[in-house]
Residue frames as a rotation matrix with the C-alpha (Angstrom) as fourth column:
UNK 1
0.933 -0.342 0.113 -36.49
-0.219 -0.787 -0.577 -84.19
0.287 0.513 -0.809 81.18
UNK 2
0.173 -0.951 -0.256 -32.47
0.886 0.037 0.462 -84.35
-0.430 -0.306 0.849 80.84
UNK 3
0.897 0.391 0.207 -30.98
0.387 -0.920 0.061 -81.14
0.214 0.026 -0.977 81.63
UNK 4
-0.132 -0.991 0.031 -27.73
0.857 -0.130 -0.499 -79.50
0.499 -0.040 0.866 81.70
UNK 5
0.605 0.749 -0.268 -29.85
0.776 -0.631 -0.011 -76.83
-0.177 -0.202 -0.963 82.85
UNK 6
-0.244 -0.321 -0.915 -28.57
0.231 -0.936 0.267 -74.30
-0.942 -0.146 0.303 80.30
UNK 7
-0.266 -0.057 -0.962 -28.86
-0.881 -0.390 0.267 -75.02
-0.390 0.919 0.053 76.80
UNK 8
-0.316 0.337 -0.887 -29.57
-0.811 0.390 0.437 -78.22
0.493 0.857 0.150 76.32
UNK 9
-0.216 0.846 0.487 -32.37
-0.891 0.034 -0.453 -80.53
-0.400 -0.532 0.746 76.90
UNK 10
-0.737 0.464 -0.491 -34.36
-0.155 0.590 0.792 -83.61
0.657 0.660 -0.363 76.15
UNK 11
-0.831 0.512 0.218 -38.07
-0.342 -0.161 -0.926 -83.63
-0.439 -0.844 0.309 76.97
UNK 12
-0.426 0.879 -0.214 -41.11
0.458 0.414 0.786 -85.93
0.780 0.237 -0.579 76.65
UNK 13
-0.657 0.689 0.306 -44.39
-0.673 -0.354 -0.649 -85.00
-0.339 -0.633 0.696 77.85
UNK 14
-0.872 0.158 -0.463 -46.56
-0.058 0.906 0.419 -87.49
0.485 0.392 -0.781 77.66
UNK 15
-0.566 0.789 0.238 -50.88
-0.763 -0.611 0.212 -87.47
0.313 -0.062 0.948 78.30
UNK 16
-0.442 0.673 0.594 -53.79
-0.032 0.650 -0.760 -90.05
-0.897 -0.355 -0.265 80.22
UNK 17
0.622 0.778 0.088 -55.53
-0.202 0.268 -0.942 -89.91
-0.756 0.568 0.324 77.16
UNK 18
0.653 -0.200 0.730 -52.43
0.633 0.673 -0.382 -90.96
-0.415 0.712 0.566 74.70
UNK 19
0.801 -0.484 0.352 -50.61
0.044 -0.539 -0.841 -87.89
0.597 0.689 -0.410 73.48
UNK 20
0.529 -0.818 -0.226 -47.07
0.571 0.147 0.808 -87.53
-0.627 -0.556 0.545 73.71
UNK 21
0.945 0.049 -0.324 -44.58
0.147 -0.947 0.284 -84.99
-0.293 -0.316 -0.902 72.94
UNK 22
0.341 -0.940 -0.003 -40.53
0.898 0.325 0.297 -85.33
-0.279 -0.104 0.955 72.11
UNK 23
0.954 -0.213 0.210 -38.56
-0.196 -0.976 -0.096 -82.54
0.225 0.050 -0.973 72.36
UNK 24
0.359 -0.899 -0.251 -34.44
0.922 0.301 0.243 -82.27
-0.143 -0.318 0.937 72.02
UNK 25
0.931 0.167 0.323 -32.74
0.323 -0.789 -0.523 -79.15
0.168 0.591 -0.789 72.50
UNK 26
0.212 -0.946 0.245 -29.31
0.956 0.253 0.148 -77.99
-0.202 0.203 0.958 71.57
UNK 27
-0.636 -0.533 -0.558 -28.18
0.494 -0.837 0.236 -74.24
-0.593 -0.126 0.795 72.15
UNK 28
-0.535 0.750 -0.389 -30.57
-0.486 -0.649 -0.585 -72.65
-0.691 -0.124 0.712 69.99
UNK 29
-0.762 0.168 -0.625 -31.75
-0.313 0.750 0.583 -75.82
0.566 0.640 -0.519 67.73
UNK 30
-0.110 0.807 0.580 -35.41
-0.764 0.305 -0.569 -77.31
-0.636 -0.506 0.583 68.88
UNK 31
-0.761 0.362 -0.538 -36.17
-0.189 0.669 0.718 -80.92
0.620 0.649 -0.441 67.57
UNK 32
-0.463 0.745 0.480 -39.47
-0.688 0.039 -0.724 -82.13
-0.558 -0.666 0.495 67.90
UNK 33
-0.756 0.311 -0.577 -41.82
-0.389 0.495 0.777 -84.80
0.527 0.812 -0.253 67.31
UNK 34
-0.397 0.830 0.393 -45.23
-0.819 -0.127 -0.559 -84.82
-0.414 -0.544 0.730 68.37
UNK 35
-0.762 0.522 0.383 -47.41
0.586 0.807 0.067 -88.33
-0.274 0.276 -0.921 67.88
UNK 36
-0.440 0.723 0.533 -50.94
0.516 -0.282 0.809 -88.12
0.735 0.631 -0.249 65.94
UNK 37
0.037 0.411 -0.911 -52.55
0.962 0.232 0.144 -87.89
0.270 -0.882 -0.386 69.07
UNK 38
-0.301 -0.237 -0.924 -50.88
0.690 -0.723 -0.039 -84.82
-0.659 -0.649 0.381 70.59
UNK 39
-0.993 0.015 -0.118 -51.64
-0.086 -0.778 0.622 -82.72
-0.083 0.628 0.774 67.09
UNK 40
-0.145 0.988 -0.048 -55.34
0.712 0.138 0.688 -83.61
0.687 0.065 -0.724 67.35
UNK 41
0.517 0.507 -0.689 -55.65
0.845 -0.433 0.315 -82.17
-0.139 -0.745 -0.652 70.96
UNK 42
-0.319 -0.499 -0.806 -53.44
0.521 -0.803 0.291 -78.86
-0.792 -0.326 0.516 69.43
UNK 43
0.413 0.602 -0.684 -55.78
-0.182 -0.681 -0.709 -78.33
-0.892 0.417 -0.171 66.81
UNK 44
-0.526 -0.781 -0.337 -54.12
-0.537 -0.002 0.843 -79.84
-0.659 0.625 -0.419 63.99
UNK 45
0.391 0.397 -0.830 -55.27
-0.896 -0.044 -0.442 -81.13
-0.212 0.917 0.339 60.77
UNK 46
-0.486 -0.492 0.723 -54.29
-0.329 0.869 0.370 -84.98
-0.810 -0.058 -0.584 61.10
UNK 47
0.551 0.725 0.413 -56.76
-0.391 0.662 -0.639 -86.14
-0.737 0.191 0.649 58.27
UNK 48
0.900 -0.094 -0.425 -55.21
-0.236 0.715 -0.658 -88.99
0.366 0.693 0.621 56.40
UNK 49
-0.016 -0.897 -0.443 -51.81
-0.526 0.384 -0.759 -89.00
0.850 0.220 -0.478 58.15
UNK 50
0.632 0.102 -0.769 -50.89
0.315 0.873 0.374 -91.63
0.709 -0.478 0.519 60.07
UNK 51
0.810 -0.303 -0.502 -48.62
0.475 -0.163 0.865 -91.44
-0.344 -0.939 0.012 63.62
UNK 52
0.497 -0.857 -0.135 -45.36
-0.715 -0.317 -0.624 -89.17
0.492 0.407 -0.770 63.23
UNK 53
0.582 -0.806 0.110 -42.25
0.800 0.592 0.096 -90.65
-0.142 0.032 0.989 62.59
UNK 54
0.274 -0.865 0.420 -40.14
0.721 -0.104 -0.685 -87.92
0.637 0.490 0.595 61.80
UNK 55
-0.157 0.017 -0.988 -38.71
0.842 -0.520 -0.143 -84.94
-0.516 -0.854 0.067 63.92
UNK 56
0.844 0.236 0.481 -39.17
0.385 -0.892 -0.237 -81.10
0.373 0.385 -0.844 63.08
UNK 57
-0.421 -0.878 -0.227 -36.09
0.856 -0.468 0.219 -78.80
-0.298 -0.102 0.949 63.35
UNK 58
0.377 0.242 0.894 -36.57
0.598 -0.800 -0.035 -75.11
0.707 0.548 -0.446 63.90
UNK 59
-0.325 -0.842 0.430 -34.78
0.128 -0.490 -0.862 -72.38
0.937 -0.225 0.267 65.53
UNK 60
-0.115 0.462 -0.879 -35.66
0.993 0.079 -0.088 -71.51
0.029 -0.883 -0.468 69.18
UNK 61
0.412 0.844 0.344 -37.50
0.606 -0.535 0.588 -68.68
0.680 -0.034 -0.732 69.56
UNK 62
-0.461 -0.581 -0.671 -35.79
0.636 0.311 -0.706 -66.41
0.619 -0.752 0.226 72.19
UNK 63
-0.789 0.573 0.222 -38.73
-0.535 -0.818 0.209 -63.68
0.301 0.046 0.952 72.42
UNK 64
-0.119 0.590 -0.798 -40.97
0.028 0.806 0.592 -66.68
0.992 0.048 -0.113 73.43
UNK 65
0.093 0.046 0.995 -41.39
-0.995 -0.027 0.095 -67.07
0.031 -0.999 0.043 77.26
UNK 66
-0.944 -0.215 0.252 -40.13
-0.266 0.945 -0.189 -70.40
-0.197 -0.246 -0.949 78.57
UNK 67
-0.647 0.756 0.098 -43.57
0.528 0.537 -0.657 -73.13
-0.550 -0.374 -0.747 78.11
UNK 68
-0.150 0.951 -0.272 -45.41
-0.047 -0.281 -0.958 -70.81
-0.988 -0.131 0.087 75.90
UNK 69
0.099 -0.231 -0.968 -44.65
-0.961 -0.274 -0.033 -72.55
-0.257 0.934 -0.249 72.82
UNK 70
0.742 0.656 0.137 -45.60
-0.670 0.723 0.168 -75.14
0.011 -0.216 0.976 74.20
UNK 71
0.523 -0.760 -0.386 -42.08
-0.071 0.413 -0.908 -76.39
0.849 0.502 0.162 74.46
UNK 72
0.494 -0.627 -0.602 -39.38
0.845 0.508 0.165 -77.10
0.203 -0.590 0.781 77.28
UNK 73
0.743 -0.606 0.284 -37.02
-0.625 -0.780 -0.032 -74.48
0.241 -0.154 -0.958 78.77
UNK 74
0.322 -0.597 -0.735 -33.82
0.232 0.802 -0.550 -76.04
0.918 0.007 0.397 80.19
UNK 75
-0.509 -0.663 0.549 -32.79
-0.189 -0.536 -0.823 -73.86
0.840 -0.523 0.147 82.42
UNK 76
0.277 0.626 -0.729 -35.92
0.544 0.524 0.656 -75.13
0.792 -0.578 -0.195 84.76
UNK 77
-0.832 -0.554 0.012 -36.12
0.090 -0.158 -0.983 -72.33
0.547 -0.817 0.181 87.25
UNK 78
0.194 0.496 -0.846 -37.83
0.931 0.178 0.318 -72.14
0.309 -0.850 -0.428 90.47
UNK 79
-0.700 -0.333 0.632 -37.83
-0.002 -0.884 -0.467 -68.48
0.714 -0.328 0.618 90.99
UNK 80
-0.898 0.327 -0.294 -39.80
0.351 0.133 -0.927 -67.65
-0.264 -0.936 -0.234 94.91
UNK 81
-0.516 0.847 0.124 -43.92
-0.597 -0.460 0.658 -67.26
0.614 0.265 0.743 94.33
UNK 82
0.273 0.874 -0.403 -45.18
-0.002 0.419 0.908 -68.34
0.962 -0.247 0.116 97.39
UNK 83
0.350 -0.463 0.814 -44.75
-0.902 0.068 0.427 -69.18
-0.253 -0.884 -0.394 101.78
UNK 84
0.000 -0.310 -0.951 -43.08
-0.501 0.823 -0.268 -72.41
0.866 0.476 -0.156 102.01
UNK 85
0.461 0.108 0.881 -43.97
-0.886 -0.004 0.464 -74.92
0.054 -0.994 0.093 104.89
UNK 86
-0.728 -0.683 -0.064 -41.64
-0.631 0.703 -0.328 -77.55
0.269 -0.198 -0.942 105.87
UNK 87
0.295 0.820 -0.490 -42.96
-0.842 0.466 0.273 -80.99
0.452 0.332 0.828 105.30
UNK 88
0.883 -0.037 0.468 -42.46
-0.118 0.948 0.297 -84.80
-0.454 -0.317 0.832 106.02
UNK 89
-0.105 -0.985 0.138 -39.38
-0.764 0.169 0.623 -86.43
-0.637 -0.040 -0.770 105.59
UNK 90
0.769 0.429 0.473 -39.52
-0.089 0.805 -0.586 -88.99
-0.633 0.409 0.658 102.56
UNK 91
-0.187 -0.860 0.474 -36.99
0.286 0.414 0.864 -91.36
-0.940 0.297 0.168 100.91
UNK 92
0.830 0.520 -0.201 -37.13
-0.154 -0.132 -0.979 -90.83
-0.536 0.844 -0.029 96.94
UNK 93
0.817 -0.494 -0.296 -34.98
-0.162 0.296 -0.941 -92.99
0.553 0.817 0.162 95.01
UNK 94
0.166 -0.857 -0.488 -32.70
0.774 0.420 -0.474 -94.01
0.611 -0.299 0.733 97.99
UNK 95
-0.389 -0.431 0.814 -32.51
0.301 -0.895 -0.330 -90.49
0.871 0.117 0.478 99.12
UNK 96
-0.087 0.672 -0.735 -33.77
0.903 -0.258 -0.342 -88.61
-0.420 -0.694 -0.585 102.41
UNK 97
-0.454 0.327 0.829 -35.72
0.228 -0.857 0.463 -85.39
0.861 0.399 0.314 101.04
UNK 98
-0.489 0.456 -0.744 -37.32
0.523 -0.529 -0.668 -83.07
-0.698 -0.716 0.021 103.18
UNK 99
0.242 0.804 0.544 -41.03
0.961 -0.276 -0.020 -81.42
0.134 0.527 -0.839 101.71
UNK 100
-0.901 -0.280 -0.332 -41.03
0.186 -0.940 0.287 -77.95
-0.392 0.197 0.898 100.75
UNK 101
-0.214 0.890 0.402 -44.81
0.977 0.201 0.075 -77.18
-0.015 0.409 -0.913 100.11
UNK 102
-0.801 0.118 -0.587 -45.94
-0.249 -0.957 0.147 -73.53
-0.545 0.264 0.796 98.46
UNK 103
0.226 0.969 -0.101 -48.82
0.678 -0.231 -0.698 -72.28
-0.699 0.089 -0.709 97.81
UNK 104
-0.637 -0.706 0.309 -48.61
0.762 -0.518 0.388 -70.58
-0.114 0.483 0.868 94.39
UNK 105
-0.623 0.545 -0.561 -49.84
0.135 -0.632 -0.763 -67.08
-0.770 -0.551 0.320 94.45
UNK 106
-0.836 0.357 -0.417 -51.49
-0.530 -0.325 0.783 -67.10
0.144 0.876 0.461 90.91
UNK 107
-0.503 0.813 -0.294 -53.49
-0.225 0.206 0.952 -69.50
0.835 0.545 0.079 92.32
UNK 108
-0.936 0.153 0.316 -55.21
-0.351 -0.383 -0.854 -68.03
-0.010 -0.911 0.413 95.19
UNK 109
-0.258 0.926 -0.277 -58.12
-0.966 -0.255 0.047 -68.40
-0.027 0.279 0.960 93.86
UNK 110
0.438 -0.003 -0.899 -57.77
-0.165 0.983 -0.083 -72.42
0.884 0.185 0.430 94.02
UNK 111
0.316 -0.536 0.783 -56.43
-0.942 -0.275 0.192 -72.78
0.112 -0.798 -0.592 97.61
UNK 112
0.808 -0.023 0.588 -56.17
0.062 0.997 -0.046 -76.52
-0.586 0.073 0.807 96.92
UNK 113
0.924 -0.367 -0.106 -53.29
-0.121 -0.018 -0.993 -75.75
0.362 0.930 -0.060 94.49
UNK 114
0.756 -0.626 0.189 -50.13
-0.449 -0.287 0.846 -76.27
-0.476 -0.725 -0.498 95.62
UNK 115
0.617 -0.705 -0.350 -46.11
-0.102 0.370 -0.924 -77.32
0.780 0.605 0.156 94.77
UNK 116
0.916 -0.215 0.340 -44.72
-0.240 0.386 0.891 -79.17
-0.323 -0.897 0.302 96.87
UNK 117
0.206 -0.732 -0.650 -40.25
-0.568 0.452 -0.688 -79.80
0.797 0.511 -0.323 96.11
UNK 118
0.947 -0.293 -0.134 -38.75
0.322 0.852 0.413 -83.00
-0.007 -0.434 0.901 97.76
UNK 119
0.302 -0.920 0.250 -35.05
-0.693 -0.392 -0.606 -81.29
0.655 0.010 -0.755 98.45
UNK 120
0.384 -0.596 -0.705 -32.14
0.141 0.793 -0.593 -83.69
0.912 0.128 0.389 99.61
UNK 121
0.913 0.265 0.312 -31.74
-0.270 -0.183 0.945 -83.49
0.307 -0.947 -0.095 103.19
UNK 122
0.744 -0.664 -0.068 -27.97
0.213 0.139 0.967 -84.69
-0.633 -0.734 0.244 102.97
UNK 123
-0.181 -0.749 0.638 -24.89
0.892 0.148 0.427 -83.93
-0.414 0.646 0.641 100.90
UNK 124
-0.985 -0.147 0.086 -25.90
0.165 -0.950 0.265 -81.11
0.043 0.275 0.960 98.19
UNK 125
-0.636 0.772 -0.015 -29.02
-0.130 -0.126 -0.983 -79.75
-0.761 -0.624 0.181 98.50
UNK 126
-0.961 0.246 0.125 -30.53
0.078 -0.194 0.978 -80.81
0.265 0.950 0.167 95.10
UNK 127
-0.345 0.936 -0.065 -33.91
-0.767 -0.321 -0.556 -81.08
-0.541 -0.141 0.829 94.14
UNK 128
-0.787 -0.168 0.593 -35.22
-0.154 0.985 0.075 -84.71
-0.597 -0.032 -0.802 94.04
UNK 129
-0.556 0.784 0.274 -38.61
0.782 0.382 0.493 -84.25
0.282 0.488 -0.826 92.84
UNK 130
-0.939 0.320 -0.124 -41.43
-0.306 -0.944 -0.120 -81.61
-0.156 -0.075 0.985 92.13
UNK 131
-0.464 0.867 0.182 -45.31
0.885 0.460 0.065 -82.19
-0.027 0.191 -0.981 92.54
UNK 132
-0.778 0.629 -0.019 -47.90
-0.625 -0.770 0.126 -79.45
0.065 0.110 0.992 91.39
UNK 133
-0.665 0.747 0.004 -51.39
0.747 0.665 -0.004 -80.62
-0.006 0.001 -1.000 92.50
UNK 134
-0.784 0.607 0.129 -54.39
-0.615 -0.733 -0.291 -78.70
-0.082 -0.307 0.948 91.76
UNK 135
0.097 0.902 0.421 -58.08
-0.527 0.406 -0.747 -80.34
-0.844 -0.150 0.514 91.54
UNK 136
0.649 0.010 -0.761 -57.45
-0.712 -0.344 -0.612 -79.83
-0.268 0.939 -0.216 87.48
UNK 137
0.594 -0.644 -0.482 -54.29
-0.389 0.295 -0.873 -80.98
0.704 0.706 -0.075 87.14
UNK 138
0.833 -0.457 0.313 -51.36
-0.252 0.191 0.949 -83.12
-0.493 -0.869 0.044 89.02
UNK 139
0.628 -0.679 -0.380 -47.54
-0.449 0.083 -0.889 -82.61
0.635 0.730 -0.253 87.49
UNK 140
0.820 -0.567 0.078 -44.44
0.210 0.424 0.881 -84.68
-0.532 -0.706 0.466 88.58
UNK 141
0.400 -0.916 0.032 -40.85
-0.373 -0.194 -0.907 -83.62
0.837 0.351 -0.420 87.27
UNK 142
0.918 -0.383 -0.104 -38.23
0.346 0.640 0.686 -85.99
-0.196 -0.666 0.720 88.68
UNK 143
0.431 -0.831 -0.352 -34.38
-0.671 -0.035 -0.741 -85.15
0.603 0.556 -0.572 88.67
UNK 144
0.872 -0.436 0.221 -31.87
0.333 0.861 0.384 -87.62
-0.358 -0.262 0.896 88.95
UNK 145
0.532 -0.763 0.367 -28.09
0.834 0.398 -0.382 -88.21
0.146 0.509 0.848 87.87
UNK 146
0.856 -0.403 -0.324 -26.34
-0.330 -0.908 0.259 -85.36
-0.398 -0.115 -0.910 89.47
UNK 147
0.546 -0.778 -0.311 -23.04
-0.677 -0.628 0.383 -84.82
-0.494 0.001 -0.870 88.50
UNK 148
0.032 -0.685 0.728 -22.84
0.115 0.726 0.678 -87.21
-0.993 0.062 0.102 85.99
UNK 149
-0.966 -0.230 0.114 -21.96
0.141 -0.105 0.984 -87.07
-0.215 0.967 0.134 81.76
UNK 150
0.289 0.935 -0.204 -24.57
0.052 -0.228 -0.972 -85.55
-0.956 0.271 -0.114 79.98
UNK 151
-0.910 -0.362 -0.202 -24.81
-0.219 0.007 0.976 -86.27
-0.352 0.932 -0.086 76.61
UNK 152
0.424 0.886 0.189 -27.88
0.206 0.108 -0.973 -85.28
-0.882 0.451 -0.137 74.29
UNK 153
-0.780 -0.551 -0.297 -27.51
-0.040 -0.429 0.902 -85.28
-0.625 0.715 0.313 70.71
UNK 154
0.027 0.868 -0.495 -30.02
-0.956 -0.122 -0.267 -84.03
-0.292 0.481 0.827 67.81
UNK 155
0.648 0.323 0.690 -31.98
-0.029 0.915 -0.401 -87.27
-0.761 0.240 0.602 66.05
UNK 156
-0.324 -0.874 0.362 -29.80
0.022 0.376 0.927 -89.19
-0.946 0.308 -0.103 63.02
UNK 157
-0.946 -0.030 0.322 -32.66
0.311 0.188 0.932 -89.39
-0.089 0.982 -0.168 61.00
UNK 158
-0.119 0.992 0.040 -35.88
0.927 0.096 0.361 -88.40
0.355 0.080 -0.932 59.76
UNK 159
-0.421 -0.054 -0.906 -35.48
0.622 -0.744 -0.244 -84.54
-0.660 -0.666 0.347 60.23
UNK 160
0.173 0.510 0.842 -37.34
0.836 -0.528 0.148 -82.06
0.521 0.679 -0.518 58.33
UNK 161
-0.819 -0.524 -0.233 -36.37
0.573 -0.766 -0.291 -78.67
-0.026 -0.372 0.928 58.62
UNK 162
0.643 0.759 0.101 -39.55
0.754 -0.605 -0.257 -76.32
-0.134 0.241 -0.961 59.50
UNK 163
-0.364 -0.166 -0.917 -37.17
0.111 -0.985 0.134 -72.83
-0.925 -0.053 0.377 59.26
UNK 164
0.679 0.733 -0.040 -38.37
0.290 -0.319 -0.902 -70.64
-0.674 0.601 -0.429 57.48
């Protein structure tokens, strides 16, 4: 993900078994372009077409909750849902981080679950890197490029408008 973390975004998600995801957003503008793959495992009708090429364009939703549209927020917060215990010291990407490991409470019921941030240990205090591990499932979200130009713009071609 590239983030201005307010409005606007670009995000791939991308699956072990082949699906993948694109996602560009732009103040309240979603592009998107999902591969064959990813619309199979969401229950789509794929018979006879072949991989996407083009993007979708449709409005963002703002009644949606972040992720349950299966889509990107930007704003990527981290709001407190858990203890945090101070981890190991580890480089990432040149960097000294210091672990930050929480237990989230939704998932008591999994005590093996857990989210662990990698927070810069000099200068500002970003956030270098995020691991969720649960038996199920293991997520990484890297950030990089602080405080430099951000520039996302919507695709050039191949858009299809889905508004209604």
């Amino acid at each position: 993900m590239r983030t201005n973390l307010k409005d606007t975004c670009s995000f791939t998600s991308a699956g072990s078994t082949g699906e993948k995801l694109e996602q560009i957003r732009i103040g309240d503008t979603d592009y998107v372009r999902p591969n064959l793959k990813h619309m199979q495992l969401s229950g789509m009708d794929t018979t006879g077409r072949k991989d996407q090429k083009k993007w979708g364009k449709t409005a963002v939703d703002p009644t949606v909750p972040a992720g349950e549209s299966g889509l990107t927020d930007c704003t990527h917060p981290f709001a407190s849902f858990g203890k945090a215990t101070k981890g190991k010291t580890v480089t990432i990407a040149g960097v000294p981080t210091i672990s930050l490991i929480v237990t989230d409470k939704p998932d008591k019921a999994d005590e093996d679950a857990t989210w662990t941030f990698h927070v810069a240990t000099e200068g500002e205090p970003y956030i270098y890197r995020v691991v969720y591990k649960s038996p199920d499932l293991r997520n990484v979200t890297s950030f990089s490029a602080f405080d430099t130009p951000f520039n996302v713009e919507p695709p050039k071609t191949d858009v299809i408008d889905l508004t209604d």
